[in-house]
DRENDO-1510 file (C-alpha; in Angstrom, 1 decimal, always signed):
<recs>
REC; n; res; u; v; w
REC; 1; UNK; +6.9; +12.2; -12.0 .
REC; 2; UNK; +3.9; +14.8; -12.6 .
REC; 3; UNK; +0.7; +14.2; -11.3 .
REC; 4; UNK; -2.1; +16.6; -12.1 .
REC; 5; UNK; -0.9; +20.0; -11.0 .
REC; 6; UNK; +2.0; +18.0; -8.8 .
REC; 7; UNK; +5.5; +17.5; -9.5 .
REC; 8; UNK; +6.0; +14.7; -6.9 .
REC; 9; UNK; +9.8; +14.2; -5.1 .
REC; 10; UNK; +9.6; +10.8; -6.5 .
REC; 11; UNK; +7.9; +8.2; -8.6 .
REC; 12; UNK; +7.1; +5.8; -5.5 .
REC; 13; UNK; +3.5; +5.9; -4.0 .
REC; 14; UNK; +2.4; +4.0; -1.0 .
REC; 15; UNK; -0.4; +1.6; -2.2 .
REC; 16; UNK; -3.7; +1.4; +0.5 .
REC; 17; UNK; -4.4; -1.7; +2.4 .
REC; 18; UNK; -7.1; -1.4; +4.6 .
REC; 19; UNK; -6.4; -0.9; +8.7 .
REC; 20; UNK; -2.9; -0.6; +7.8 .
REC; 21; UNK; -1.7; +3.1; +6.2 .
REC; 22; UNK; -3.3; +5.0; +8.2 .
REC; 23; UNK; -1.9; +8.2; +9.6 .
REC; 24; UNK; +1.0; +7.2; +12.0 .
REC; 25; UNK; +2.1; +4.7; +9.2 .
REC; 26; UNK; +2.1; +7.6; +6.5 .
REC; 27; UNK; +3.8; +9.8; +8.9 .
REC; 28; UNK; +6.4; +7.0; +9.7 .
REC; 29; UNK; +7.1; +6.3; +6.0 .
REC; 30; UNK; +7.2; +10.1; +5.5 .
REC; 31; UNK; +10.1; +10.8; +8.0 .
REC; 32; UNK; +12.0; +8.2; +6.6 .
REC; 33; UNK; +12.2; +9.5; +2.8 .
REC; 34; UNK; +11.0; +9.0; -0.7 .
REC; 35; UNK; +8.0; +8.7; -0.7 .
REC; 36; UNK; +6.1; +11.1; -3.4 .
REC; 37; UNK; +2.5; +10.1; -2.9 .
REC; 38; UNK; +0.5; +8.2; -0.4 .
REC; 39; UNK; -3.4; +7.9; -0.3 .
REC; 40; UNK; -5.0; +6.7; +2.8 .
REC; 41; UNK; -7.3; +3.5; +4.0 .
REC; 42; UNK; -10.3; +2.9; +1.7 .
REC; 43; UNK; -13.5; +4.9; +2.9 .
REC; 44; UNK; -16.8; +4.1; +2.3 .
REC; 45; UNK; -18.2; +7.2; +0.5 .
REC; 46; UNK; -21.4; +7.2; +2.2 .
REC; 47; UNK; -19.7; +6.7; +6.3 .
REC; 48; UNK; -17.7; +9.8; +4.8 .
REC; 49; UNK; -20.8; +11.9; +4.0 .
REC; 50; UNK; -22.3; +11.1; +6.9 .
REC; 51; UNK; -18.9; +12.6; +9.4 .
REC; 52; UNK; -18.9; +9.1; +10.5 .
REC; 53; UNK; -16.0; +9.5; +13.2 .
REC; 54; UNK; -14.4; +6.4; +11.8 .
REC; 55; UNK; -14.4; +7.4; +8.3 .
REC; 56; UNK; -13.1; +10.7; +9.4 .
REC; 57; UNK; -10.0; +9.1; +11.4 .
REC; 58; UNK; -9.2; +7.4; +8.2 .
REC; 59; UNK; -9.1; +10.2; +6.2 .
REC; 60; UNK; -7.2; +12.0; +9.2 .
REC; 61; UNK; -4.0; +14.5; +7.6 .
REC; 62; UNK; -1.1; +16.1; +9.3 .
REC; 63; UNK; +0.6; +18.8; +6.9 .
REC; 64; UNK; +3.7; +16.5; +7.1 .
REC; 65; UNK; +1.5; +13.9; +5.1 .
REC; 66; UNK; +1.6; +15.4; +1.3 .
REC; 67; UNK; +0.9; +15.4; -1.1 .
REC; 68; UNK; -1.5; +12.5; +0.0 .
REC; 69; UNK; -5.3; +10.8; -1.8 .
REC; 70; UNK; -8.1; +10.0; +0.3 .
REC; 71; UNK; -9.3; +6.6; -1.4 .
REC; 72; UNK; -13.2; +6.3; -2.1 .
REC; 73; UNK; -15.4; +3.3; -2.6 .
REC; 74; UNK; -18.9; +3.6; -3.7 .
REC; 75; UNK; -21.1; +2.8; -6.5 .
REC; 76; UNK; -23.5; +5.4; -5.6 .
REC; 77; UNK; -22.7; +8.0; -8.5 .
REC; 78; UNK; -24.1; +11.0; -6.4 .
REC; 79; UNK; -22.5; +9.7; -2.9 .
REC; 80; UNK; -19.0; +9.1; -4.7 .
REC; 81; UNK; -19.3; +12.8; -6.3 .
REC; 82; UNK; -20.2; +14.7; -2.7 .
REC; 83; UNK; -17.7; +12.7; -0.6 .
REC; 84; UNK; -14.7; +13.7; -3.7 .
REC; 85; UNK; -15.9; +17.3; -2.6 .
REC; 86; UNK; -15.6; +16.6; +0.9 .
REC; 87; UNK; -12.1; +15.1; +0.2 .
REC; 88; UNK; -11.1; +18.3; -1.5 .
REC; 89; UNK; -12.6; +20.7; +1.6 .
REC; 90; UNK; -10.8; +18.9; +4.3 .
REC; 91; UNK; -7.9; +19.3; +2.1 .
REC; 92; UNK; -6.5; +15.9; +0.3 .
REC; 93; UNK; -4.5; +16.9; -2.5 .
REC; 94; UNK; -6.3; +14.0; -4.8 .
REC; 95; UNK; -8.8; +11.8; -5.1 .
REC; 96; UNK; -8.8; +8.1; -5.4 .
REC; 97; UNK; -11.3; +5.6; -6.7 .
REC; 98; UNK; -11.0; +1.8; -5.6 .
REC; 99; UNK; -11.9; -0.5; -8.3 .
REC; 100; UNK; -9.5; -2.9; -7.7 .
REC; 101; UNK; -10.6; -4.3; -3.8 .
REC; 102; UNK; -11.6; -8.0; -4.2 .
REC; 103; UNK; -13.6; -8.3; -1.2 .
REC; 104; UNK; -17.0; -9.8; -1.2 .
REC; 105; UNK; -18.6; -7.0; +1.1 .
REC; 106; UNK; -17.1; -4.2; -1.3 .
REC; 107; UNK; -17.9; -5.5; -4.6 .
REC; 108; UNK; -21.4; -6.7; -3.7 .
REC; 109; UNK; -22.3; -3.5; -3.7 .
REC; 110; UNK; -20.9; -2.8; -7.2 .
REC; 111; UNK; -17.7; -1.0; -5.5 .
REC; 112; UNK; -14.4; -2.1; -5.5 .
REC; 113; UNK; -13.1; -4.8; -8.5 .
REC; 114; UNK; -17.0; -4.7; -9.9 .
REC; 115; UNK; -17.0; -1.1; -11.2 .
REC; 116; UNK; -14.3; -2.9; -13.9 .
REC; 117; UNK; -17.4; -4.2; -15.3 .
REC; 118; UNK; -19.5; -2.1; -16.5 .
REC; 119; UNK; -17.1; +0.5; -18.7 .
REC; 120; UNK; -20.3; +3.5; -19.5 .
REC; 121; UNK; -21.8; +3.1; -15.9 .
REC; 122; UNK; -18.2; +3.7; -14.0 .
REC; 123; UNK; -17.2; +6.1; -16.8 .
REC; 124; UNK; -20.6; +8.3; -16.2 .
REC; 125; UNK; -20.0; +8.0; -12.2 .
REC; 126; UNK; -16.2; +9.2; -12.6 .
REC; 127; UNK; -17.1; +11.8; -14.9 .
REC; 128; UNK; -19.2; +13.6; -12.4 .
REC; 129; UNK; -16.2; +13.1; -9.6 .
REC; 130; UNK; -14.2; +14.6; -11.8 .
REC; 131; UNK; -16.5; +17.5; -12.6 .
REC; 132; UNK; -17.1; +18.3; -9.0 .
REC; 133; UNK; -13.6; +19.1; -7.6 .
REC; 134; UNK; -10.4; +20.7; -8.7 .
REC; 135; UNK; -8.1; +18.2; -7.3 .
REC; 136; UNK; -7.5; +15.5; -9.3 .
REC; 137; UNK; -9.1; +12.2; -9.4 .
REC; 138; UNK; -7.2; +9.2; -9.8 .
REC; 139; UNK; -8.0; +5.0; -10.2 .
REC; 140; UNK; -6.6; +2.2; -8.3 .
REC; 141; UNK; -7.6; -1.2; -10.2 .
REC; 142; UNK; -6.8; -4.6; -11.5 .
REC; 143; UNK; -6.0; -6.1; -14.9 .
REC; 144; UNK; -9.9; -7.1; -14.5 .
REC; 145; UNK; -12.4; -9.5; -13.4 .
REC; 146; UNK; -10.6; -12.8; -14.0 .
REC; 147; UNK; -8.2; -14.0; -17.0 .
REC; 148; UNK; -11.7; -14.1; -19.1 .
REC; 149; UNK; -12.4; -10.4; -18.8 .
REC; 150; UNK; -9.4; -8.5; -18.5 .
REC; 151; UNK; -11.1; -5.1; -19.1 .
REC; 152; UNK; -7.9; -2.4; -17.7 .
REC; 153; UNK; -7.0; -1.6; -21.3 .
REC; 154; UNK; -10.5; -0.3; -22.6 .
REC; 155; UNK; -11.3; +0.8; -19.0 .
REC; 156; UNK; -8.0; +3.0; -19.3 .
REC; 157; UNK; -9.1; +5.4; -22.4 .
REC; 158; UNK; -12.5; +5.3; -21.0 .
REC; 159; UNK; -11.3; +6.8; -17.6 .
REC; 160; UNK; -9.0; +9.5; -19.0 .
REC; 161; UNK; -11.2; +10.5; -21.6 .
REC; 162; UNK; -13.2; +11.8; -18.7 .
REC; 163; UNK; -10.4; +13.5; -17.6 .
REC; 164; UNK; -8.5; +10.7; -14.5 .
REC; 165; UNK; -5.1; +12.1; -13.8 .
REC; 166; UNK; -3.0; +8.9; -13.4 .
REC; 167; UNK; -3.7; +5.1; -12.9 .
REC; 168; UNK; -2.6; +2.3; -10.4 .
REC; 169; UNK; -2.6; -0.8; -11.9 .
REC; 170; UNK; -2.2; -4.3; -9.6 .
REC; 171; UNK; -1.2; -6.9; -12.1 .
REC; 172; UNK; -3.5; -9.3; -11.2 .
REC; 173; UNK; -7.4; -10.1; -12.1 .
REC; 174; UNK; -9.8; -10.0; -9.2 .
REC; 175; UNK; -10.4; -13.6; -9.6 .
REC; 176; UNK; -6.3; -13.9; -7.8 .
REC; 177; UNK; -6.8; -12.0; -5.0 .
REC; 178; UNK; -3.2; -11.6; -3.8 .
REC; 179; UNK; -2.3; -14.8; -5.4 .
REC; 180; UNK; -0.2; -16.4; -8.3 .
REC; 181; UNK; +2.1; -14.4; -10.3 .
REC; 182; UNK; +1.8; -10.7; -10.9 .
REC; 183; UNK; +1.0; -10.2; -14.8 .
REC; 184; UNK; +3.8; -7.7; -16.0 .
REC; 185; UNK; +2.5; -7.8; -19.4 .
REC; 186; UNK; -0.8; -7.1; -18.0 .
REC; 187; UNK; +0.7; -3.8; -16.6 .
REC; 188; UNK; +2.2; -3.6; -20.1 .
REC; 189; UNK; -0.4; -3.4; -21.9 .
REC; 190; UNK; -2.4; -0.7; -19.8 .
REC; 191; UNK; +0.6; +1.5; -19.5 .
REC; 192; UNK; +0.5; +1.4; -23.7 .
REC; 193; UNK; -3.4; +2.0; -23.5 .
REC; 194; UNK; -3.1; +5.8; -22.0 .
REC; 195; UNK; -2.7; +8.2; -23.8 .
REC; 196; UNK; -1.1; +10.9; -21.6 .
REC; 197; UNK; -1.7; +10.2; -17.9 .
REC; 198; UNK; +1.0; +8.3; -15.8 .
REC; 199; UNK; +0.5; +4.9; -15.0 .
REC; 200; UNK; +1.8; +3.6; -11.7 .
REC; 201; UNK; +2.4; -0.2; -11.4 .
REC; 202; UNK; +1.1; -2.3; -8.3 .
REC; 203; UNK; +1.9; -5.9; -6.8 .
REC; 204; UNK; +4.3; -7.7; -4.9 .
REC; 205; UNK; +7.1; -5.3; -5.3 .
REC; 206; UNK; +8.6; -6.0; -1.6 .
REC; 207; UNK; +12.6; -4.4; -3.1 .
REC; 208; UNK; +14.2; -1.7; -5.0 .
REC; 209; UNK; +15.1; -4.2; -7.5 .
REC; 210; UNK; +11.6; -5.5; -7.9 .
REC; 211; UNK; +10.6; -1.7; -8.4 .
REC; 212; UNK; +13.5; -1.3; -11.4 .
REC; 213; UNK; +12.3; -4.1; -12.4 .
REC; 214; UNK; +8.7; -3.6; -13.2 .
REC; 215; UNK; +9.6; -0.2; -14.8 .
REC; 216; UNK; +11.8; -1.3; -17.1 .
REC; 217; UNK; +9.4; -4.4; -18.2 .
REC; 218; UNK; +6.1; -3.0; -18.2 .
REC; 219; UNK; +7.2; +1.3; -19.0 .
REC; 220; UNK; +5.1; +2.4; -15.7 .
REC; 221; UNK; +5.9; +6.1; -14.9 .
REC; 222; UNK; +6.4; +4.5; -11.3 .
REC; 223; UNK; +5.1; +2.2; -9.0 .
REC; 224; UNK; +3.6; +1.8; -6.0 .
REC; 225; UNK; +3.8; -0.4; -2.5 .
REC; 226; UNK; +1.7; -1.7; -0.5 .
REC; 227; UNK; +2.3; -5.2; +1.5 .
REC; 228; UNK; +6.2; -3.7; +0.6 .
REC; 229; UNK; +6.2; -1.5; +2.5 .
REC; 230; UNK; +5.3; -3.8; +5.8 .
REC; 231; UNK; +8.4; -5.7; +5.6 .
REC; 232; UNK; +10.4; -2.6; +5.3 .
REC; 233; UNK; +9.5; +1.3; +5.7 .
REC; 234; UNK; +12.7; +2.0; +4.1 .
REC; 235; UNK; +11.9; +1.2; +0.4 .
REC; 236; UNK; +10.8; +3.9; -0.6 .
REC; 237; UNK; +14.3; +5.7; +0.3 .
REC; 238; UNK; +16.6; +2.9; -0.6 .
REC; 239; UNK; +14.4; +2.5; -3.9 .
REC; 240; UNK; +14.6; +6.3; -4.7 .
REC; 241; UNK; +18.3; +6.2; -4.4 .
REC; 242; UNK; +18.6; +2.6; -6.1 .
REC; 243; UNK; +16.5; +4.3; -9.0 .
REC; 244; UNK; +18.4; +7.3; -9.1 .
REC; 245; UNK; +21.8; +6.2; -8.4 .
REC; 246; UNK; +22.2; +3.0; -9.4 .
REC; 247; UNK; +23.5; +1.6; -6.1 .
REC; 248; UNK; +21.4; -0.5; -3.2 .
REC; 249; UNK; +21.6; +0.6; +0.3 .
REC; 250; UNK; +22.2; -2.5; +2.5 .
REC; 251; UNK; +19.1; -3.4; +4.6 .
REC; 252; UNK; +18.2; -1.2; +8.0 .
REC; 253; UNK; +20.2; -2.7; +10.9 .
REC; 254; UNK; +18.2; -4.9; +13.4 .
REC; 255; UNK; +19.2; -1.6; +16.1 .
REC; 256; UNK; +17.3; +1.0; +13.5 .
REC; 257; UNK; +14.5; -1.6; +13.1 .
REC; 258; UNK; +13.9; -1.3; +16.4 .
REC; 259; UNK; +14.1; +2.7; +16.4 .
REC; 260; UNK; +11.6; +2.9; +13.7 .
REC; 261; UNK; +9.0; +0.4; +15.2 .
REC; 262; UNK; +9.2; +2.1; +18.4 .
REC; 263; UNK; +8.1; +5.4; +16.9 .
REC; 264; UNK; +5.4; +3.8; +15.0 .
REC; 265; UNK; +4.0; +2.4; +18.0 .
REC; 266; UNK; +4.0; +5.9; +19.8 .
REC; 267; UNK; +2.7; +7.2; +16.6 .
REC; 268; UNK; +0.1; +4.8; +17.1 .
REC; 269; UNK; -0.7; +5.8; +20.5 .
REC; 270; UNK; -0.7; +9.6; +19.9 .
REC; 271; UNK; -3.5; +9.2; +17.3 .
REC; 272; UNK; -5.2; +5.9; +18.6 .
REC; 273; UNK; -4.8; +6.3; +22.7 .
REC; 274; UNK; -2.3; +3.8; +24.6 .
REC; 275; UNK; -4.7; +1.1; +25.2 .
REC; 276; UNK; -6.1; +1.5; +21.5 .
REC; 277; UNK; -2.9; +2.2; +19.7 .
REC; 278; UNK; -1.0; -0.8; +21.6 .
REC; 279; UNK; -4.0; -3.0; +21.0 .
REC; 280; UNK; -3.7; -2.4; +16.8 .
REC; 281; UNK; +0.2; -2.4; +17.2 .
REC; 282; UNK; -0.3; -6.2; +18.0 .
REC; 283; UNK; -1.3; -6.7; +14.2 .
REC; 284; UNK; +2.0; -4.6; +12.9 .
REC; 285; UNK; +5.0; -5.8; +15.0 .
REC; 286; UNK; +5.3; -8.8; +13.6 .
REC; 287; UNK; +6.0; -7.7; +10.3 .
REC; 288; UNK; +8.5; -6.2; +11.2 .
REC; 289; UNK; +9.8; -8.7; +12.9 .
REC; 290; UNK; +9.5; -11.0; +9.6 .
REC; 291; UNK; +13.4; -9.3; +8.9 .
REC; 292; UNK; +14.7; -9.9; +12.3 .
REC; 293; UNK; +15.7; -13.2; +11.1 .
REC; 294; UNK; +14.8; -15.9; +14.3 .
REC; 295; UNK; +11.8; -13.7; +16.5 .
REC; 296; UNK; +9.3; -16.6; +17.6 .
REC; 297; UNK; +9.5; -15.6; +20.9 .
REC; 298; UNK; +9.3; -11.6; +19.9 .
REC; 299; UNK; +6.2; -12.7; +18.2 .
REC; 300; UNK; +4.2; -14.1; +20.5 .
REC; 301; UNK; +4.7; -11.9; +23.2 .
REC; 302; UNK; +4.0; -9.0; +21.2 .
REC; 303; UNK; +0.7; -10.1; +19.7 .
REC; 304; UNK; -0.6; -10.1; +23.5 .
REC; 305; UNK; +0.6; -6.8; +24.7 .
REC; 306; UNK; -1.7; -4.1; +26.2 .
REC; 307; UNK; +0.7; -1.4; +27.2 .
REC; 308; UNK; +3.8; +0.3; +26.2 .
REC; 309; UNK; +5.8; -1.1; +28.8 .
REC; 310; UNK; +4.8; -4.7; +27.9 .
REC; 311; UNK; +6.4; -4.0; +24.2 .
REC; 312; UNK; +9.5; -2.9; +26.0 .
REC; 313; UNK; +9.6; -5.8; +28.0 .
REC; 314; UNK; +9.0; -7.9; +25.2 .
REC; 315; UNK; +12.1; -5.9; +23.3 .
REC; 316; UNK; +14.3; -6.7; +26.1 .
REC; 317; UNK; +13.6; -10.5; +26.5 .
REC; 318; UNK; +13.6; -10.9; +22.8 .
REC; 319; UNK; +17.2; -9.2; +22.9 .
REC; 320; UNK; +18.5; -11.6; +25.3 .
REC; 321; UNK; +16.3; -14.6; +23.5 .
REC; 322; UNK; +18.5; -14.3; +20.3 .
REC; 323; UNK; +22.0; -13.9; +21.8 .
REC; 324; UNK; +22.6; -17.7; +20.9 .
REC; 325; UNK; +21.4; -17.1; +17.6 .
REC; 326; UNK; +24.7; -14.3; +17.1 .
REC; 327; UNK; +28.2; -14.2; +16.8 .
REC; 328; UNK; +30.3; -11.7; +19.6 .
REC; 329; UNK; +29.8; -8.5; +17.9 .
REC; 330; UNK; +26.4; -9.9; +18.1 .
REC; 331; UNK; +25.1; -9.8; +14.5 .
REC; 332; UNK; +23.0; -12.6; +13.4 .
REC; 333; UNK; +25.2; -15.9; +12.1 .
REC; 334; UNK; +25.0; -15.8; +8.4 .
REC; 335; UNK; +22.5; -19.3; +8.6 .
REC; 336; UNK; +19.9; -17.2; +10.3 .
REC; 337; UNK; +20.1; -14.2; +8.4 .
REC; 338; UNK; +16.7; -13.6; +6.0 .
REC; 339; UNK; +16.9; -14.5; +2.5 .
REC; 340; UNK; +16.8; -11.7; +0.6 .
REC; 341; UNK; +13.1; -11.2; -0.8 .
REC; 342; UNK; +12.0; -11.7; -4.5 .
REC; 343; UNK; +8.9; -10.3; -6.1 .
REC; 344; UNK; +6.7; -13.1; -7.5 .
REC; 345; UNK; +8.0; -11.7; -11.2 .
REC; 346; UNK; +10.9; -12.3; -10.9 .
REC; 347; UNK; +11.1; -16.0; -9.6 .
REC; 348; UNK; +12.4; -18.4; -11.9 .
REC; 349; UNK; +9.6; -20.6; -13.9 .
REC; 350; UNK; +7.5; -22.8; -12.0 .
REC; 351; UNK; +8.5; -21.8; -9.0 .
REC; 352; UNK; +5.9; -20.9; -6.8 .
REC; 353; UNK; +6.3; -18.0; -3.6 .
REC; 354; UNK; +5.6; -21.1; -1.1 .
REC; 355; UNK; +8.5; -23.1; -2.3 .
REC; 356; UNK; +11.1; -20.5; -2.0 .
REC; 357; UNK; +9.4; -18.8; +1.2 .
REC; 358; UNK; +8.4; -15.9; -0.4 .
REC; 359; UNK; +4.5; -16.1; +0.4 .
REC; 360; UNK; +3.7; -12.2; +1.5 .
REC; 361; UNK; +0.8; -12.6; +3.7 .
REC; 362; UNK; -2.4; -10.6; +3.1 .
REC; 363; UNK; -3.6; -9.0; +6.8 .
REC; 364; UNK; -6.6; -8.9; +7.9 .
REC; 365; UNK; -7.8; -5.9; +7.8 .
REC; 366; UNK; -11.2; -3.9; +8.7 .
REC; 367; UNK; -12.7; -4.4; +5.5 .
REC; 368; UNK; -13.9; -8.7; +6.0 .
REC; 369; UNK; -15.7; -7.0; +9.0 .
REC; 370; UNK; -17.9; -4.2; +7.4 .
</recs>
């Protein structure tokens, strides 16, 4: 897939979710394999401006991390313009506007899911982004404000007329949040809107198949994961492949799991500090753990750990925890493996994500505390 002046390795992006894909998650879904593009934490435009040293560890890089978008929100047309340019001089290969966060604290302030509201005001505010830098400037949003005012369309030829390079599209309104079912003809329809630029398709895909899936209903140029990727950092490789080949990789063994959330947690204390990085590890182990199959015990150990050596403790007693739970070559028994997971869109009718134990939880993230 082309985007602006890139020709990406693949047509898989890694969505944002705030506090979540940040650099040592990038970095671990980067070693792992195909991913094409990944754009950071949202950052408020003005905390950017300002070198706020939070904002800046958001938008931290590593030249392993690229092609990469540092996500902006803002309604400030002048802020939003000077923080693109910053963007571009600390060297982010594209910029991204949220309009698709449904968070009271972000769209009181017009950012977020309200810019989908008012089409000339957003389109005048993009315009000048777009003017100001060389990179290019993309949108994340939703289908629109609720089923009443479902705007994406219109706000599609608006936003490439003043010259976006590609769209993300989460197929819901912001009156759903992360509820209810994603709206594949929703996507449909905006994908049919542009013109020229790629349009990327967003929500609930949590498997390759869910990713083939939404292309061939909707004609997205791609899609992109975001809550996905939490259950498994290996999507984007075995969806690449699925896509390309046809044929789906099994899921990670429980021993490569455990490989891969090990580095993640020294990733975390390399950037964050041991006592930092454990502290915001408590939040990500457990979803990994959600494809363990039975891990109560891992779980509540881990969400108290302060140090490295209490998650290794916590390994090793979770280990011997889940021996009754295996057979003698000690893989799980097949009544306590994980169902396989099944994007909202492709549940059969009337079926809701709580009755089949699909529900993908939405994290807290930094965002509710702004």
């Amino acid at each position: 897939m082309r985007l602006g002046p890139y020709e990406l390795t693949s047509n898989l992006a890694l969505a944002p979710l705030a506090g979540y894909t940040n650099l040592p998650m990038r970095l671990t879904l980067r070693e792992l394999g195909g991913l094409g593009w990944a754009v950071t934490d949202l950052v408020n435009a003005r905390s950017l401006l300002e070198r706020n040293r939070n904002a800046l560890r958001l938008v931290a890089r590593h030249p392993d991390d690229q092609p990469m978008a540092i996500q902006l929100f803002g309604a400030v047309p002048e802020e939003m313009r000077d923080a693109a340019v910053v963007c571009q001089e600390l060297g982010a290969q594209g910029v991204d506007i949220n309009m698709g966060c449904p968070v009271h604290k972000v769209v009181k302030i017009g950012g977020g899911s309200a810019m989908m509201t008012e089409l000339t005001k957003t389109a005048a505010l993009v315009r000048g982004m777009v003017a100001a830098v060389k990179i290019p400037v993309t949108v994340k949003m939703r289908l629109g404000w609720d089923d009443a005012n479902l705007t994406a369309p219109d706000l599609v030829r608006v936003l490439e007329d003043v010259g976006v390079a590609a769209i993300c599209i989460h197929g819901r309104t912001r009156a759903q949040g992360f509820g209810g079912t994603v709206n594949l003809a929703g996507i449909r329809a905006v994908v049919q809107a542009a013109r020229a630029i790629p349009v990327l398709g967003n929500g609930d895909v949590t498997s390759p198949e869910a990713a083939r899936h939404m292309i061939a209903e909707t004609g997205c140029a791609g899609v992109a994961i975001g809550r996905g990727a939490f259950y498994d950092p290996w999507i984007f490789r075995r969806t690449a492949e699925y896509l390309r080949t046809g044929e789906l990789a099994p899921e990670p063994s429980l021993t490569e799991r455990v490989r891969v959330m090990r580095r993640h947690l020294e990733r975390y204390c390399e950037f964050y500090g041991e006592e930092t990085g454990v502290k915001f590890f408590r939040k990500v182990a457990p979803w990994y753990a959600r494809r363990f199959g039975p891990a109560k015990m891992f779980k509540q150990r881990v969400v108290k750990m302060t140090t490295r050596a209490d998650f290794e403790a916590a390994l090793a007693e979770f280990f011997e925890w889940r021996k009754p739970f295996c057979d003698e070559r000690g893989e799980l028994l097949a009544k306590y493996q994980p169902a396989p997971l099944t994007a909202s869109f492709m549940r059969p009718a009337g079926e809701s994500a709580g009755d089949a134990g699909q529900a993908i939880p939405v994290p807290k993230g930094p965002v509710e505390f702004w």
